[in-house]
C-alpha positions in Angstrom: 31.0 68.1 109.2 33.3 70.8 111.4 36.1 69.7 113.1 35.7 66.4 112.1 32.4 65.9 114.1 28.9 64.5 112.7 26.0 64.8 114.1 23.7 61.9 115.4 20.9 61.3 117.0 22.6 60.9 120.2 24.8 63.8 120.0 28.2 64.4 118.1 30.4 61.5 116.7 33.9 61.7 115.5 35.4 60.9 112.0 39.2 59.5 112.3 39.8 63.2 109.8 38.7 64.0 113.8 40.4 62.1 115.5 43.8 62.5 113.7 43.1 66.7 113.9 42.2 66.2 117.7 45.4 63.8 118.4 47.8 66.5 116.5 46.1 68.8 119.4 46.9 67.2 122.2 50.3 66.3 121.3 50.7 70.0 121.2 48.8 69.9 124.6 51.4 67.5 126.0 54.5 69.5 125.0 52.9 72.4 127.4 52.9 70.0 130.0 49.1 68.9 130.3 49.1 65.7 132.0 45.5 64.2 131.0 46.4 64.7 127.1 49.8 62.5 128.1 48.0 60.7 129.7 45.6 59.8 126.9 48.1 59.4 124.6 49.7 56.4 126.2 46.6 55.1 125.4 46.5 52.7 122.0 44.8 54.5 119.2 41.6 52.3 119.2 41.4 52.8 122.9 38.0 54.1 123.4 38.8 56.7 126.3 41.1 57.9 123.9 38.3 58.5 121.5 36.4 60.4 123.7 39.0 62.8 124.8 39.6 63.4 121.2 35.6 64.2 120.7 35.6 66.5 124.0 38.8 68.4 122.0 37.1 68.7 118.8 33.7 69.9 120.6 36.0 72.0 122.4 37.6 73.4 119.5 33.6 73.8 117.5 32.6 75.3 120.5 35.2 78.1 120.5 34.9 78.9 116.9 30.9 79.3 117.8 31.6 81.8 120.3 34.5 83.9 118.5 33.4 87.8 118.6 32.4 88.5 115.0 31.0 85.2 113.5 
């Protein structure tokens, strides 16, 4: 598990370790004035859009670790 991501059979799924890591993310996203992560944040918690912003984020973030020169 990396970034609070397991993998499935139909792709990745998010742990709420995940979740929580990807929501302290876009709260940071927010204060820089992105409107989609304030957006998703006036979502409730269980809100499943809200989930799956917070998967594309952690993907994001796996993703970006992949492709860092020297790993």
């Amino acid at each position: 598990m990396r970034h609070g991501l397991v993998e499935t059979p139909d792709g990745y799924e998010l742990t709420l370790q995940g979740f929580q890591r990807a929501s302290r993310r876009a709260q940071g996203l927010r204060q820089q004035g992105d409107e989609e992560a304030a957006r998703m944040l006036a979502l409730g918690p269980s809100h499943p859009a809200r989930w799956e912003y917070a998967r594309c984020l952690a993907i994001d973030s796996f993703t970006a670790e992949v492709y860092q020169p020297g790993i």
